[in-house]
N, C-alpha and C positions, 0 to 999 in steps of 0.2 A: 618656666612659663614664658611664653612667647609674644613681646611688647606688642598691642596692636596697632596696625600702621592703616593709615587715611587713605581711602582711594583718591584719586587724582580728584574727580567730581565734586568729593568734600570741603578741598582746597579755597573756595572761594569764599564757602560762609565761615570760616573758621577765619581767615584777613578781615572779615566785615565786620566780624564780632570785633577784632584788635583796633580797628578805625574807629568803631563805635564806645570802644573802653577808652581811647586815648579821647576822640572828639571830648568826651563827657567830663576829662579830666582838665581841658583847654577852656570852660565854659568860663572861668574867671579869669583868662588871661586878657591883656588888655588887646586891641585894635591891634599895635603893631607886633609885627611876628617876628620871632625869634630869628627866623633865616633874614629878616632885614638886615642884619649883620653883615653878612657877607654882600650885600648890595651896597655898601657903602664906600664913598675913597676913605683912602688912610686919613687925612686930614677929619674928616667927620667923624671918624671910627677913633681916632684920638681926642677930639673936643667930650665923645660920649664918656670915654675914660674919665678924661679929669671933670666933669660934670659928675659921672657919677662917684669920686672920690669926694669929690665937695660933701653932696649928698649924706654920705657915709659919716664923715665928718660933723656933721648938722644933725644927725641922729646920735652923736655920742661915743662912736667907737672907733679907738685909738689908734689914732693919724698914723703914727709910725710904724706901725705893725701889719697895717692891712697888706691882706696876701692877693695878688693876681692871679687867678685859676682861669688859665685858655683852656676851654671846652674841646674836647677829640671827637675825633666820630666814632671810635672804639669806646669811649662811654657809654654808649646809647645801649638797651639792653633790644628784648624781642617786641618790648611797647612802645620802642620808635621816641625813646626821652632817655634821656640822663638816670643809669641808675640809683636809686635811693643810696645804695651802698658808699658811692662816693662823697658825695656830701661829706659821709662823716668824716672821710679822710682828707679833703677840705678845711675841714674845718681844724683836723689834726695838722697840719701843715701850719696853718694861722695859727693855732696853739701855740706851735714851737718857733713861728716869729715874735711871738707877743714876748715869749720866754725872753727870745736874744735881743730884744730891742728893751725891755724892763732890766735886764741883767746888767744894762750899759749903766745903772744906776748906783751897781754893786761893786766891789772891791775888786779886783783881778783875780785873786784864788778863788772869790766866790763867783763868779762870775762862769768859772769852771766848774765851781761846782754845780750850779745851776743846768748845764748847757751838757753833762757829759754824766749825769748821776754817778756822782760820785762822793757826794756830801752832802749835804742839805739842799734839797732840792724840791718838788713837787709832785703830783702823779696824779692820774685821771683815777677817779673814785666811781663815775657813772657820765654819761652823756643821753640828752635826750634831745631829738630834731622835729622839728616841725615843717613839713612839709607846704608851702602855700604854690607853688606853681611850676608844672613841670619845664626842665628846660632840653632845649634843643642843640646842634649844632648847625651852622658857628654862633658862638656865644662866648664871653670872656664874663667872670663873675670878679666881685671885691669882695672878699669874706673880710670881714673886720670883729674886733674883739674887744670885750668889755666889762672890767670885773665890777662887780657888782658890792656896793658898801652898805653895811659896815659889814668887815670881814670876820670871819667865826674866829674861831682861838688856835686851831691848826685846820682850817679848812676855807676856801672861798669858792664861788660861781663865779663863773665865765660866760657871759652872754656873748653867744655868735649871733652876725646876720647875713647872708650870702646875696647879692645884688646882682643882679640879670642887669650889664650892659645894654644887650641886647632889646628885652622890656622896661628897661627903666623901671625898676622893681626889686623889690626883697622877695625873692623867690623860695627864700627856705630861713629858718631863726633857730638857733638851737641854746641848750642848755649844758656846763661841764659843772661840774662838781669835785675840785681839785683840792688834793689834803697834801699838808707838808712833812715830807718823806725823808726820814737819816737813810741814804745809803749806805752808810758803815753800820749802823743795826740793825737795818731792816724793820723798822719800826717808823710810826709817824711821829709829828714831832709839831710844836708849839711855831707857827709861824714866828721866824727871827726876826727882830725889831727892822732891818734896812729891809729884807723882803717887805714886810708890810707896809713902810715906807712908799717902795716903788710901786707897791700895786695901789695903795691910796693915791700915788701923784699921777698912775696912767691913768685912775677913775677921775679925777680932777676934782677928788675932796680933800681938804686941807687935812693937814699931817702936822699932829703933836708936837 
């Protein structure tokens, strides 16, 4: 069967519809616009950085881990914004610094083991993302990370927030659902007392 193809003539109301899906999807973004970015000197484009690192900071999620994601234009899909799809690997990125920056808390073999599964370690169980505002290029995002207490008995939540430099904003919030994994079993496993430890000290509730 033979895909049908658009006469040229068509071409115009089918881009009108894309401008009118995206407009509709920009109705909550604020006044300034994402390409503001790129209008700016370095010195301003760096005050926005560590402002919005404050920010990030002041809502609860862990100073030392937060990941920098500079925006491409190769993200962008056919609606002219940032695929859904990457988000999640964003936010997977930030996962795996939250790991090596909590791991700095753990003994030296475990420290490996945490960072290379090979021992008692963690593992994504499910993620869910919440979409609040599309983003553009250029734009630099702060995904920051933050587990959530009290922790279950071999499982915790990991709250993401992705920050639009750019809009001064939390453009996207997500949810992980992380269980603790024997890589020599292959089975989960009862969070170890120093893991638990360090993820109580990165949520900044006191520890037993």
């Amino acid at each position: 069967m033979r895909a049908a193809r658009l006469a040229p003539r068509q071409w115009p109301s089918v881009m009108s519809t894309v401008r009118t899906g995206q407009a509709a999807m920009s109705t909550s973004a604020p006044a300034r616009s994402s390409n503001a970015l790129g209008q700016l000197g370095d010195e301003e484009t760096a005050q926005r950085l560590v402002d919005a690192k404050a920010e990030m900071v002041r809502l609860g999620y862990h100073a030392p881990s937060l990941w920098t994601q500079v925006i491409c234009w190769g993200d962008h899909d056919q609606f002219q914004h940032v695929n859904n799809v990457h988000f999640v690997r964003f936010i997977e990125s930030a996962r795996m610094r939250f790991a090596e920056k909590i791991a700095l808390d753990l003994p030296p073999e475990r420290q490996a083991d945490m960072l290379r599964g090979k021992g008692m370690s963690f593992i994504l169980h499910s993620i869910n993302v919440r979409y609040k505002r599309p983003v553009v290029y250029p734009d630099t995002l702060l995904v920051g990370s933050r587990p959530v207490v009290p922790l279950g008995d071999d499982r915790f939540s990991l709250q993401s927030g992705l920050y639009s430099v750019a809009q001064g904003a939390i453009v996207a919030t997500g949810e992980q659902i992380n269980v603790t994994y024997d890589y020599r079993t292959l089975k989960k496993a009862p969070i170890p007392p120093d893991f638990r430890h360090a993820l109580e000290k990165a949520a900044g509730a006191p520890s037993a």
